[in-house]
Each structure stands twice: as structure tokens, then as C-alpha cells.
Phi, psi and omega in degrees: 000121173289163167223157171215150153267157171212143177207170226125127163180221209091327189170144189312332169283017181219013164248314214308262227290004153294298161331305211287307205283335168330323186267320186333295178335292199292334163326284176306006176100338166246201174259103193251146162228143147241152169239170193229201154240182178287349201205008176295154162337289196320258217337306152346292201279352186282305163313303183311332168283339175096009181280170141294106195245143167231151173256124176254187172268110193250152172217138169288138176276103181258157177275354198214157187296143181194131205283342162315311163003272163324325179269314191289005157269003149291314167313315170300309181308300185307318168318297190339289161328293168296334173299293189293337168268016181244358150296309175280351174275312186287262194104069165293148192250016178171154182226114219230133206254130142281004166098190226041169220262011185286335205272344186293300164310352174269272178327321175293330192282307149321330202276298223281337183251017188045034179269119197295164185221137159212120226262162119235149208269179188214339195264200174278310159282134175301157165252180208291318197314283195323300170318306173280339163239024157316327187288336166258053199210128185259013152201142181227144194262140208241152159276346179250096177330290168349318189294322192329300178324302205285359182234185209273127173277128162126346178277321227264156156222143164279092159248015160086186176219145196306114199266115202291131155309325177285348161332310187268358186248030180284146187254094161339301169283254181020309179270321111038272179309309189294323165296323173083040172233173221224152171293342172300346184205157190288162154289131199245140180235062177298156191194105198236008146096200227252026211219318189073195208212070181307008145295298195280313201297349215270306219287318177308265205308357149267024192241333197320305197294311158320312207268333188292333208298317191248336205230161151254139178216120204264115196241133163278028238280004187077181206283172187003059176243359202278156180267124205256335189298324215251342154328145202022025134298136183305112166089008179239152189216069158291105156263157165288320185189157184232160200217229194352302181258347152012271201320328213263319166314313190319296177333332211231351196258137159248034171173154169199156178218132189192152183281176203245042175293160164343278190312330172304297223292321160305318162295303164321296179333284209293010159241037171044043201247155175294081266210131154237149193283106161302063201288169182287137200278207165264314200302338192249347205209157163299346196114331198306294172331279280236309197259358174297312179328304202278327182295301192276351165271329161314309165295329187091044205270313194255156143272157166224105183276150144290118174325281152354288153293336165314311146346276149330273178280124147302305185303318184313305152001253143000274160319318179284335200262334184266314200298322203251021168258336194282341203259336226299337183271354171283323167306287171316328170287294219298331158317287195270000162272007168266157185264079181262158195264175205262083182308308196302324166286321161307283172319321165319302170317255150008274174307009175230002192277321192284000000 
């Protein structure tokens, strides 16, 4: 039995394509472990998966004054430590990183125990995690051709990014059922991450009745957002978020508006659906969203609004949302005519190379 760790968290995009790779893995023969921080997102979802999860001390590296500054490289310094020694305790024969800043002391940690490492970065641009630990990484896997420049050659690979299998095994009637909606009209599908988006959320609920005229619709609104006034309209669905049955919505959407992480788009992609994107603004994000954003719209995968102007007009939303549902089958070709790669075989592949 091989064993491998995988690590990563900070936030549900830096656990999802650790998941996606699981069963390949255990397919391939190994044995999975993971590490985390103690009290991060990831450990919930991870456990929750049936992995073996261990916690170390993690601290954020920030570009800007915060007086944690001061304290969290002790904290990153400890992670070290402990990372290494639940390395030398597990003896994994690879280590495969998806990023955020609990993974940097794990890669690094790794480099001291000559256990090979291998990151993946999912945005276009590395983020500052990635950046500090590429240099103890002996190959890094990118989701953006594009991203191939921004890293050091002879390191870098294009494999796209992991896709949960179960992804594809959403159920129509299922989702349906779960909605309380009929085959008569398409399904509009928001999703404004787990935080939501009081822009999109502002603009869909000024909008509701118009939008209702044509669409039934599943709104994701984040965490304490829901409008409690608007429970039980007819052809309206508000969650804070949805897990289980996600796959059975998918199933059921013909058009969506979602922000623009990696892991969405890619999922979007890989279930073709016509979409248009909101990326996280500058004011909120380093940028990455803006430019995954700016990529599937040169291919003709998105539309792309600014949040911001979204903001501004209510109405641009809407409008936007009828245009690429009247265009939806250009969306669709153009989708199914990229060439995107089968990643999860490719990282295997890789990881056994190693």
C-alpha cells in the first residue's frame, strides 16, 4: 500500500480538489491522510469524508499591516515542526498540496524529509501560499495554460483541475422534486459563494417578479442572507448553501450566475452549463477571480459582469441573464468544443512517477 498526504485549506476551494482525487487514489493503491490546521474549514469537511485527519498550527502570511503579523510566524514555525513530525510518523511516499497557507509548512516540511511534493495552483496567478512553497516542491500543477508563465520551467504542468465524480451523478427528477418545480419553465441557478453577495443577491430580489415571468429559480444567498419575506413563492427557492443536493440542482439548471473561484468554473465547465460570471472585485480579493473570469470569457465558455456595476444597475443582471440564455447553445459548443484535460489522471499519473 502506498500512502500519500494531501493538504491544503483556508477555505472550501482548497479542500473540493483534494476530495475529487480521492477515490482515484484509493483505486491506485494508496492510502490517504490528511493534514490541516486545527479548527480550519477543511477538518469538518474532511472528516466528514472518512479521511484521516491530522491538525497542526497554521498562521496567515498577509501583504498588509495586521497586528497578527507579529504572532502568525510563530505559529507557521510551529506548523513546521509538527508537520514534520506527523511526516515521519505517517512515512508517506508523496505529498500533494492544494494550497492555502496551512500547506506551506507541510511542503516545506516535507522537502527535510525528502518526501517528494506536489502543489496545485487552480487560479491563474500563484497565490502568496503557493509562492512560498513552490521552491520545496518538485513539480507544480497548474488549471490555466496561462498560469504555465507565471512558474519556474521544468516544475510546471498543465493538468486542468479535479473534478468530483459525483458531480455527474445528479438526478433531474431528484432535483425537481427537491425544488418543488415542473419541466415547464428553465431553471436559473445563483450562487454567489458561501459568504453570498449582496450585489447579486440585491439585484436577483429586485428583480424577482420579472425574472419569475421566465425562469424558476434557486438562489444560493450565503450565509444569514435569506429574505424570509420571499419564502414560499411560487417557482423561488432560497438556500444559505446547498452539499448533498448540489448534484441534483446541476441536473436541473439551464443558465447560472456564480462568482468566479477556480473550482466553480471548472465545474461549470465540466457540466457545460451557460453561465454568467461576477468575479470578487479588487477591493475584496488579490484579483485571481477577475482574471479566471477574463480566460472563460476569451474562449466563449462566460459572460462577465463587474460586480460593482451590478451593484450600480439592478436591472444589467437580468439583461444579461436573458441574453446568454437566448445564446446558450454558443455557450454550449463553445464548452464542449475545449480541450480540456482529463487532470485527475494526469496528477496520478504524476504522483506515481514520484
Amino acid at each position: 500500500m502506498k500512502k500519500i498526504v494531501l493538504t491544503g485549506g483556508g477555505t472550501a476551494g482548497h479542500v473540493t480538489p483534494n476530495l475529487a482525487l480521492v477515490p482515484s487514489l484509493k483505486e491506485a493503491g494508496y492510502e490517504v491522510e490528511y493534514i490541516g490546521s486545527y479548527t480550519g474549514i477543511e477538518k469538518s469537511i474532511v472528516e466528514n469524508a472518512g479521511i484521516n485527519y491530522h491538525g497542526i498550527s497554521s498562521g496567515k502570511l498577509r501583504r498588509y499591516f495586521d497586528i497578527k503579523n507579529f504572532s502568525d510566524p510563530f505559529r507557521v514555525i510551529k506548523g513546521f515542526f509538527e508537520a514534520r513530525r506527523l511526516l515521519k510518523e505517517i512515512k508517506p511516499d508523496v505529498v500533494f498540496s492544494k494550497g492555502g497557507f496551512v500547506s506551506v509548512p507541510v511542503v516545506m516540511a516535507a522537502a527535510t524529509r525528502h518526501i517528494p511534493a506536489v502543489i496545485h495552483e487552480s487560479d491563474m496567478t500563484p497565490g502568496l501560499a503557493n509562492k512560498l512553497a513552490i521552491p520545496f516542491a518538485k513539480k507544480v500543477c497548474c488549471n490555466f495554460p496561462e498560469t504555465l508563465e507565471y512558474l519556474p520551467e521544468g516544475k510546471a504542468i498543465h493538468s486542468g483541475c479535479p473534478i468530483r465524480e459525483d458531480l455527474f451523478t445528479g438526478d433531474k427528477k431528484r432535483g425537481l422534486d427537491f425544488c418543488g418545480f415542473n419541466e415547464d419553465k428553465p431553471v436559473l441557478l445563483v450562487m454567489g459563494g458561501s459568504i453570498g453577495s449582496r450585489a447579486i443577491n440585491q439585484s436577483i430580489w429586485e428583480k424577482l417578479e420579472e425574472l419569475l415571468a421566465k425562469y424558476q429559480i434557486v438562489h444560493l444567498v450565503g450565509k444569514n442572507n435569506k429574505n424570509p419575506e420571499l419564502d414560499g413563492i411560487d417557482g423561488y427557492r432560497q438556500f444559505e448553501f446547498l452539499s448533498e443536493e448540489l448534484k441534483d440542482v446541476f441536473a436541473i439548471t439551464d443558465i447560472m450566475v456564480s462568482r468566479a473561484g477556480a473550482n466553480a468554473i471548472c465545474e461549470i465547465l465540466a457540466l457545460k452549463i451557460p453561465n454568467i460570471l461576477i468575479p470578487l472585485s479588487m477591493a475584496a480579493s488579490r484579483g485571481d477571480q477577475i482574471l479566471n473570469a477574463k480566460s472563460f470569457a476569451k474562449r466563449g465558455y462566460s459572460y462577465v459582469l463587474e460586480e460593482e456595476k451590478v451593484g450600480e444597475n439592478p436591472g444589467l443582471l437580468p439583461n444579461a441573464i436573458n441574453d446568454v440564455f437566448a445564446k446558450r447553445d454558443e455557450y454550449i459548443s463553445a464548452m464542449a468544443s475545449g480541450q480540456e484535460k482529463d487532470a485527475t489522471k494526469i496528477i496520478i499519473d504524476l504522483l506515481n512517477s514520484l
